[in-house]
Structures are given as structure tokens and as C-alpha cells.
DRENLO-293521 format. One record per residue (C-alpha): residue number from 1; x, y, z. Coordinates in pm, whole numbers, plus 50000, padded with zeros to 5 digits. Layout:
<NUM, <X, Y, Z>>
...
! end
This chain:
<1, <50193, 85934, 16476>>
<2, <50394, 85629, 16572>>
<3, <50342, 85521, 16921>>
<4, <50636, 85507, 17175>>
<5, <50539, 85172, 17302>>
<6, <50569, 85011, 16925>>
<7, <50872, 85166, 16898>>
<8, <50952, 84969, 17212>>
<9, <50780, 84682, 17102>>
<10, <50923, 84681, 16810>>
<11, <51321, 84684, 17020>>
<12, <51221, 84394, 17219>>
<13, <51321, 84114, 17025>>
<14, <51690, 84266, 16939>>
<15, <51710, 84342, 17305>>
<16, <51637, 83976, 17402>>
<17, <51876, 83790, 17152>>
<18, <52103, 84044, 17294>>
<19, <52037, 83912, 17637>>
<20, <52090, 83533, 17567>>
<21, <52487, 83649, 17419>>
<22, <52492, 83784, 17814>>
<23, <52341, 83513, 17972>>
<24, <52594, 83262, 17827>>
<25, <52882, 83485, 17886>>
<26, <52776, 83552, 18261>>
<27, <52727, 83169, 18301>>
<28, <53086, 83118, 18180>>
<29, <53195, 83391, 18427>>
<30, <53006, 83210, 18712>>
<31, <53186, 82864, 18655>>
<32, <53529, 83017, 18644>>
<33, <53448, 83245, 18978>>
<34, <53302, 82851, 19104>>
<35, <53623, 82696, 19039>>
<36, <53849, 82929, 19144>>
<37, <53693, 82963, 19488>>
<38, <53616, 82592, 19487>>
<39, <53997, 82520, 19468>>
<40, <54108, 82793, 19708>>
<41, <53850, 82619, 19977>>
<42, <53933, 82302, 19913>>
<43, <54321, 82341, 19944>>
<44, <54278, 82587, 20233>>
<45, <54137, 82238, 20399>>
<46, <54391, 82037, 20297>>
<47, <54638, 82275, 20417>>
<48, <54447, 82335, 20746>>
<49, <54502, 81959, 20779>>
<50, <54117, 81962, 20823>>
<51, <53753, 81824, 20674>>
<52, <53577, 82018, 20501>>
<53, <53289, 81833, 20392>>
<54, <53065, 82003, 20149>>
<55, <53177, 82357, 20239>>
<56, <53345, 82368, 19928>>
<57, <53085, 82285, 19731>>
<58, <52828, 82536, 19892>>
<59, <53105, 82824, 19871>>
<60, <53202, 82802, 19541>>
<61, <52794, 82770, 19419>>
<62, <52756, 83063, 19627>>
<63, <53011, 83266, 19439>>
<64, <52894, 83129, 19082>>
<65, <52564, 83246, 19155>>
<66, <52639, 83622, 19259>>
<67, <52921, 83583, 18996>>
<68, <52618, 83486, 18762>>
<69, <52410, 83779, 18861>>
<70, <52621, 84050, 18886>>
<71, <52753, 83944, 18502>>
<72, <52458, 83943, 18370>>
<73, <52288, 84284, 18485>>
<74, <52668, 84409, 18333>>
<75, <52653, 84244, 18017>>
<76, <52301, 84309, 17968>>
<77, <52224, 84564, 17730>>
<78, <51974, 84904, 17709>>
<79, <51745, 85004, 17477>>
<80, <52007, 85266, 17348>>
<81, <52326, 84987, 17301>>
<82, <52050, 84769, 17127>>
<83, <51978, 85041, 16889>>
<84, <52379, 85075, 16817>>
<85, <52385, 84755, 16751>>
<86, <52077, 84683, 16540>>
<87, <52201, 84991, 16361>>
<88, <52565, 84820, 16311>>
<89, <52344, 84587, 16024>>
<90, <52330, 84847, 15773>>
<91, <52011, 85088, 15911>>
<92, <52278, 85403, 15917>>
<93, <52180, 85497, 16272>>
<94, <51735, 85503, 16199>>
<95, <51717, 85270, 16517>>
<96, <51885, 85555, 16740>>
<97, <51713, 85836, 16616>>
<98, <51390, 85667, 16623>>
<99, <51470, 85570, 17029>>
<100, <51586, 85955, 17005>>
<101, <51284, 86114, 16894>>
<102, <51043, 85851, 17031>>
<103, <50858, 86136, 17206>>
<104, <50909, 86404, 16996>>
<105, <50586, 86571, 16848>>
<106, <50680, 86721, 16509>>
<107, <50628, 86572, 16163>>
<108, <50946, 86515, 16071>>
<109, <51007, 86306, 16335>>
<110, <50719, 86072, 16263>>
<111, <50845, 86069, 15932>>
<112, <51178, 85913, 16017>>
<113, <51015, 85682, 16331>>
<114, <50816, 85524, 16037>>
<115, <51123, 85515, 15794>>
<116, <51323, 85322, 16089>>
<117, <51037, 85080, 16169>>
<118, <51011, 84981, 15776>>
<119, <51364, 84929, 15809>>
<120, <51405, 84740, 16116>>
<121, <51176, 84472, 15995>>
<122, <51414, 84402, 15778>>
<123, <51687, 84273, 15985>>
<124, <51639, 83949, 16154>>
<125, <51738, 83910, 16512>>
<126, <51931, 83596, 16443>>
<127, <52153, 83848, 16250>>
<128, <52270, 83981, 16590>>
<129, <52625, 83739, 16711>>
<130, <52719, 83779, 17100>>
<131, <53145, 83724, 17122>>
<132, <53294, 83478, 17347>>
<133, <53640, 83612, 17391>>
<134, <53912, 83422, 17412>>
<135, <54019, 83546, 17745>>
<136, <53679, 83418, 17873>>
<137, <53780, 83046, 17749>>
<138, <54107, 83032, 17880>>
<139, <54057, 83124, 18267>>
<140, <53752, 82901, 18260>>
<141, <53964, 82614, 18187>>
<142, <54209, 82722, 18418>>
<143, <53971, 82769, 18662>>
<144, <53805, 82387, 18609>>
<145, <54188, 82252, 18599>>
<146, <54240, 82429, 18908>>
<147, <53935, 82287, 19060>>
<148, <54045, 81918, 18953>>
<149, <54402, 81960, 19073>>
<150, <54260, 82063, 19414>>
<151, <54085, 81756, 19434>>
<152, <54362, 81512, 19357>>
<153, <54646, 81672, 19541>>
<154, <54648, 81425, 19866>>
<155, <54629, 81652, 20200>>
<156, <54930, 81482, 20321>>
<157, <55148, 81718, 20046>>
<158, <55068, 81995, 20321>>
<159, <55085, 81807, 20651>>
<160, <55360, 82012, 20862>>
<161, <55671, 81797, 20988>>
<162, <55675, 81739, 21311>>
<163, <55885, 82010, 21464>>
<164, <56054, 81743, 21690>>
<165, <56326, 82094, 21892>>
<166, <55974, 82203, 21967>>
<167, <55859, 81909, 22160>>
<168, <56196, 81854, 22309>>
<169, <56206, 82209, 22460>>
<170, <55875, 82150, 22601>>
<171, <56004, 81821, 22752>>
<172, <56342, 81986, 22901>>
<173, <56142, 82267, 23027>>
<174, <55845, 82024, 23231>>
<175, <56199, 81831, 23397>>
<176, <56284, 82112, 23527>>
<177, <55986, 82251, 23653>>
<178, <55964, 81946, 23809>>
<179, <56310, 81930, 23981>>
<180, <56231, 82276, 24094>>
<181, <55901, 82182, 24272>>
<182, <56121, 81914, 24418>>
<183, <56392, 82125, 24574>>
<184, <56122, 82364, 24678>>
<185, <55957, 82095, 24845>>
<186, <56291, 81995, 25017>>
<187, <56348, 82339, 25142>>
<188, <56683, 82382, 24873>>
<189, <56499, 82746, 24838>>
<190, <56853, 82839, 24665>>
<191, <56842, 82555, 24449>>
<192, <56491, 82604, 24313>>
<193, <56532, 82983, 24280>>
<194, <56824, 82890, 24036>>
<195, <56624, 82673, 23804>>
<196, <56349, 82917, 23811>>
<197, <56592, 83143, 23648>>
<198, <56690, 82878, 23459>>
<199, <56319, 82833, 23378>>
<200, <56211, 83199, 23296>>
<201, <56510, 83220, 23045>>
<202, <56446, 82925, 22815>>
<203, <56029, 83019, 22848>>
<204, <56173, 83345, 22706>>
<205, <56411, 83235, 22422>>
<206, <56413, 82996, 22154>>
<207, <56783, 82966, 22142>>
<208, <56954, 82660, 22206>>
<209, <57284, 82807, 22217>>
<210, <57209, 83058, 22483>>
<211, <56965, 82760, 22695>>
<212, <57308, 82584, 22715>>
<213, <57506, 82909, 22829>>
<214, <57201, 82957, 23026>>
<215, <57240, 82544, 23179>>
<216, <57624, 82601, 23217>>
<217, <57570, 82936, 23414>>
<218, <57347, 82790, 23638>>
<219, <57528, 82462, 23723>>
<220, <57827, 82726, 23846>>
<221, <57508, 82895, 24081>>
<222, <57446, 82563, 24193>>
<223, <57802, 82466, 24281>>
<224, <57824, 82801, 24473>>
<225, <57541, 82761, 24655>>
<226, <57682, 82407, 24774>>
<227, <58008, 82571, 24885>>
<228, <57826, 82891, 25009>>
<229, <57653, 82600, 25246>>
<230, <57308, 82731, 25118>>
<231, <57291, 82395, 24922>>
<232, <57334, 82026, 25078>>
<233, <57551, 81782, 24873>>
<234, <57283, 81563, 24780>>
<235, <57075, 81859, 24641>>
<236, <57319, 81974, 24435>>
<237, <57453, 81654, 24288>>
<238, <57010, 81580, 24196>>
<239, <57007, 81935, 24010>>
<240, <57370, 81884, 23825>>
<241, <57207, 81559, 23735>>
<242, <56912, 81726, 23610>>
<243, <57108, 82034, 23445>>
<244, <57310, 81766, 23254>>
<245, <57039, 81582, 23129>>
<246, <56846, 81869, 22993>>
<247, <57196, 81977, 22759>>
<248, <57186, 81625, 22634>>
<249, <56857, 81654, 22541>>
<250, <56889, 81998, 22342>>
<251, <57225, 81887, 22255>>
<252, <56976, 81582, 22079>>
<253, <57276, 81263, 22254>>
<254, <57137, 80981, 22263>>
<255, <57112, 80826, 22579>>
<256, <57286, 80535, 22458>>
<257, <57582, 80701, 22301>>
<258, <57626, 80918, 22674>>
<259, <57639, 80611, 22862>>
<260, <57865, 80461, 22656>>
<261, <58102, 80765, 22639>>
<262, <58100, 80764, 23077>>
<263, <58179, 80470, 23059>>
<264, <58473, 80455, 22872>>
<265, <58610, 80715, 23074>>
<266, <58567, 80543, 23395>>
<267, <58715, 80199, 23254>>
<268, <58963, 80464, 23133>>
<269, <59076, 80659, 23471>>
<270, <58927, 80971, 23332>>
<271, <58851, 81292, 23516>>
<272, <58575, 81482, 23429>>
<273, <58601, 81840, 23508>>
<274, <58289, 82052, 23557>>
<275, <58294, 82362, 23296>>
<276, <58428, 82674, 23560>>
<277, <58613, 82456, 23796>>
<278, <58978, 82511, 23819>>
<279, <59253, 82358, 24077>>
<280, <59087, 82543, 24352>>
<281, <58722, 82406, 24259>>
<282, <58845, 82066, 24235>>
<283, <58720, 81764, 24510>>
<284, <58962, 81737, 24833>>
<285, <59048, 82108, 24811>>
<286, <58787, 82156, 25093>>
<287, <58521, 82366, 24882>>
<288, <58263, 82117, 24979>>
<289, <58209, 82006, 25342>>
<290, <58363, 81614, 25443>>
<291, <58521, 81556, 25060>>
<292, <58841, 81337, 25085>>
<293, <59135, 81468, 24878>>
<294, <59136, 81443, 24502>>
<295, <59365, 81481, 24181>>
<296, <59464, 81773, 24050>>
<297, <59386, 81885, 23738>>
<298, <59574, 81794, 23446>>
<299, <59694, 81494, 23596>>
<300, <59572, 81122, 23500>>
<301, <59514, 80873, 23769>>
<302, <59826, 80639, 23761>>
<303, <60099, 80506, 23974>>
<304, <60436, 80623, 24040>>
<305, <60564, 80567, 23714>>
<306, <60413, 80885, 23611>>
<307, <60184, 80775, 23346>>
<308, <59898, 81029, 23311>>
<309, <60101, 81329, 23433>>
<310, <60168, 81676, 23252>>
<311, <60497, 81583, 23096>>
<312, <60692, 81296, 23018>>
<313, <60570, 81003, 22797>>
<314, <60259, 81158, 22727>>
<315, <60342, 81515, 22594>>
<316, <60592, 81340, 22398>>
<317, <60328, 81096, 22244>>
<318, <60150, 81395, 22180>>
<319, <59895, 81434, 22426>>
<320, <59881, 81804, 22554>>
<321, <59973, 81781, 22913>>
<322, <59786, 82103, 23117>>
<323, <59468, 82121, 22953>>
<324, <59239, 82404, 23010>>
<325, <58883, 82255, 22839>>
<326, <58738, 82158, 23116>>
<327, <58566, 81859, 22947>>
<328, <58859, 81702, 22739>>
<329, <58909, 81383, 22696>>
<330, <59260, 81284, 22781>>
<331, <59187, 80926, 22606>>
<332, <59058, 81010, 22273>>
<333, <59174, 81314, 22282>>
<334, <58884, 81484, 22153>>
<335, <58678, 81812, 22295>>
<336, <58296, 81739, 22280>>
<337, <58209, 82101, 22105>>
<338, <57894, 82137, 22240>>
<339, <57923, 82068, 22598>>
<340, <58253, 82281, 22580>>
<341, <58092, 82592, 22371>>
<342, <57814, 82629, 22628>>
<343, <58053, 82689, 22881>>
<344, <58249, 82956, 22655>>
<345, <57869, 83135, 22572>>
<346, <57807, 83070, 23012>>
<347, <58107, 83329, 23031>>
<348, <58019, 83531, 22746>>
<349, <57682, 83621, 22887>>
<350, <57839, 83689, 23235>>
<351, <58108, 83922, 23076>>
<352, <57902, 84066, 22870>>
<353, <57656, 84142, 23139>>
<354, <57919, 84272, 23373>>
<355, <58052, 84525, 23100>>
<356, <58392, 84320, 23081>>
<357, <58442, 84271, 22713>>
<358, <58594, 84575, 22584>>
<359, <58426, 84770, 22335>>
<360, <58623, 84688, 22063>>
<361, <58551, 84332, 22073>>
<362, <58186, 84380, 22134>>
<363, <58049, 84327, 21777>>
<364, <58296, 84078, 21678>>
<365, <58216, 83852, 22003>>
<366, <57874, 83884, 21903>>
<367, <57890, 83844, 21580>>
<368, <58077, 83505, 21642>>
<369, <57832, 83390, 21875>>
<370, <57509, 83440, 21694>>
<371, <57693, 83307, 21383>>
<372, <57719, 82990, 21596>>
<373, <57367, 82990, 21652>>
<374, <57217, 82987, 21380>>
! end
């Protein structure tokens, strides 16, 4: 009677040439699991904009090695898929039946565990070929290109550009946190509970088209607060000041260019307008205590020959005489768009606020508007 541990015994050797084919195919699995995760750390790094040492390294071994385990305890065959494949040579299925019957005590079944043993030393281990397929071969050099690639792509393909709006909001919004601690320190408690609106929108938006309605509608608070008397000149003129500077800035003007432009329009007689102010907001008219008189608008400063007025020489050279932009330019004749559109979105916002734009027009105005801002 054949005994069940020779029958074993007698397994073994198939089994282990068996188990080298899964060894090297687990060990290719492990090196392509390695590089993959060794290029996903290392570029997660480099986009990170950080060092990561040897964390790469220890990661990726890490993965290879459970990678490595967990392969081969898969690939590894039993004592039954040994037997199929033994039998695969040419023994017609005597390996199998002999595993089967291993235990069994009848004659017969001795008879054919001795048949299958005669048999099996026959075949030669060596006989047994482990595949390599070429899936296998092809993601592990992807996986070691990938790992190289990682290496040589410079970190400074995924440094982030300087997102230079951000700082500059940052820089508008500190001026006029500033400028409010100022007027609160003056006692202008009007003053400083404008720009804390002011303050509390832009903190609350990323829009620079509404911060400059936002900047237009609060230099008309200001201006009302002066004439209300709940503002001193002085005050308001620092916060206009202030207000100005802060569209320039998200407007991105260069300092150099604004001086320039003011100016020309002083060598040039020009009148400035403030965006809202109309004949009856204009300087003389009394709105602000101890003012002297002042020009009406429309009209260039000039002598009596009429030069700058609303008709005459210059409507026939082609200068519009009554203009309503409250920031044109009566020398170059141009409108600076941006200053003049934050006034027109100042308006917007108040209309739309105080239910005034019919319904009909609702979506369009919008519409238009966040066109503009994007």
C-alpha cells in the first residue's frame, strides 16, 4: 500500500519548479507596483513644491514588497494544480487520481497510486515552463520609464504662477483697513462705517467688477456724508484719496501712467467730475460748507471768447459739447472704460437693490454685467 506521504514526496519537486515560475513573476509584479508608486510620490513632491527626501524610495519598496508577497501566495500553486500540470506531460490524468485516492483503502486504488508513481518518474521537472506574459513586460517597462521620467522632470514644470490679483486684493484690502482705523481714530465714525462696508464686501467677493461698483458706491456715501455735515472736508477728501487709489490698483494703472494722465489735464484746464455728481453736486453750488463758486459742468475753463463751452467752435470741431460721463476727457476725447463702467455697475447694484430695473430688463442687465466680468 503506497504511503500518502510518498505520494507527497514524490509532488514536491513539480510543486517547487512550479514555485520559482511564481516567484519570478511576483518579483516582476513587485517592481512595476515599485515604480508606479515611486513616480506618483515623487511627482506628488514636485508638485507640492516640496522635499521629499527618501520617502519615495521607502514608499515605493514598501509597496514592491507587499506587491511581492501577495503575488506570490496567488501565483503559487497546490498540490491539486501541480498534479494538472504534471499531468499536462502526457501521464493522462495518473497524477490527479493518485492525489485523489491518496487515502483511499481498496486495491484498486493502490494499483493505480503505483501505476502513477512509475509514471511520474518519468517526467523531469525541468519539463515544467512558467509563462511570462506579455502584458507583464510591458507595464513593467512602463512602470521603470515612469519612474525615470519622474526623476528628470525639474519641479519647477509644476511651480504655480504667482497669482499677482491675489496679492493685490490683499494689498487694497490692508489700505483700507487702515484708512478705516484712521477715521475711526479721528472720530469720522460715518466715514469708517462706510469703508467697513466697503471692507466686508470685497472680503466677501472675488469680483473686481463689483469691488469697483462697490468703490464707486461708496465714494457717493462719502460725499453725502460730507454734505450731510456728518463728514469734515478734510476727511472726506483722505478717504476719496484712498477710494481712488484702491480702483487704480484693481484697475492694475500704473502709478506712473495716472500721474501723467492728471497732469495733462491740469496743464490742460480739465475738469474732473466725480462719477454721480451732476450740476447740483458740483463745487460753489453750496453742497459743501465755505466752497467758492465753480464751473458748471460741460463747460471748459476759458475766457470770454467762449472756447471750452457747449457749442460753438468746439461742437463744430467735433467735440460733443454736454457730456454726461462723468470722467471724460474733453482733451483727448477719450472715456477711461474702467473708471466709467464702475460707476454704471455703482448704479446697477443700487437699482437693482431698490427693485428699480423693471423685470423685463432684469436678465438682460445681468447678463451684460457678468459678461463684463468675466
Amino acid at each position: 500500500m503506497t504511503n500518502p506521504e510518498l505520494i507527497s514526496k514524490a509532488v514536491r519537486p513539480y510543486r517547487r519548479r512550479l514555485g520559482l515560475h511564481a516567484a519570478v513573476r511576483a518579483f516582476l509584479a513587485a517592481l512595476t507596483a515599485g515604480g508606479f508608486v515611486f513616480a506618483a510620490v515623487t511627482l506628488a513632491y514636485k508638485i507640492a513644491q516640496a522635499e521629499g527626501g527618501g520617502i519615495a524610495w521607502i514608499v515605493s519598496g514598501g509597496a514592491a514588497l507587499v506587491t511581492l508577497t501577495a503575488a506570490f501566495w496567488i501565483l503559487l500553486p497546490n498540490q491539486a494544480e501541480t498534479a494538472r500540470r504534471v499531468d499536462a506531460l502526457g501521464l493522462k490524468d495518473r497524477t490527479s487520481a493518485m492525489l485523489a485516492l491518496r487515502n483511499s483503502p481498496y486495491e484498486i486504488a493502490s494499483l493505480q497510486r503505483e501505476d502513477a508513481l512509475r509514471h511520474l518518474e518519468t517526467v523531469s521537472p525541468g519539463r515544467l515552463r512558467g509563462k511570462i506574459g506579455a502584458a507583464s513586460v510591458v507595464l513593467l517597462l512602463l512602470a521603470l520609464l515612469t519612474a525615470a521620467a519622474s526623476v528628470l522632470v525639474p519641479a519647477s514644470w509644476f511651480a504655480r504662477e504667482t497669482d499677482e490679483m491675489s496679492g493685490v486684493w490683499e494689498d487694497v484690502l490692508d489700505m483700507l483697513r487702515e484708512e478705516r482705523d484712521r477715521m475711526e481714530a479721528s472720530g469720522e465714525g460715518r466715514l469708517a462705517e462706510e469703508l467697513d462696508r466697503l471692507i466686508d464686501e470685497m472680503e466677501n467677493t472675488d469680483s473686481v467688477l463689483r469691488a469697483l461698483g462697490e468703490i464707486s458706491g461708496t465714494e457717493e456715501n462719502v460725499k453725502d456724508a460730507a454734505r450731510e455735515g456728518e463728514a469734515s472736508r478734510g476727511a472726506m477728501n483722505e478717504a476719496l484719496d484712498v477710494l481712488e487709489e484702491a480702483r487704480r490698483m484693481l484697475l492694475g494703472e500704473e502709478e506712473e501712467e495716472a500721474g501723467e494722465e492728471g497732469k495733462e489735464g491740469m496743464e490742460g484746464g480739465e475738469m474732473m467730475l466725480v462719477p454721480g455728481e451732476g450740476e447740483e453736486g458740483m463745487e460753489g453750488e453750496g453742497e459743501f460748507p465755505g466752497e467758492g463758486p465753480g464751473e458748471r459742468p460741460g463747460e471748459m475753463p476759458g475766457g470770454e471768447d467762449g472756447q471750452g463751452q457747449g457749442s460753438g467752435e468746439g461742437e463744430r470741431e467735433g467735440i460733443p459739447s454736454a457730456m454726461t460721463e462723468p470722467v471724460y476727457d474733453p482733451i483727448s476725447g477719450a472715456v477711461p472704460y474702467g473708471k466709467v463702467f464702475s460707476a454704471y455697475y455703482s448704479d446697477y447694484l443700487r437699482d437693482a437693490e431698490n427693485g428699480e430695473i423693471p423685470y423685463e430688463a432684469e436678465d438682460a442687465a445681468r447678463a451684460y454685467f457678468e459678461d463684463l466680468d468675466r
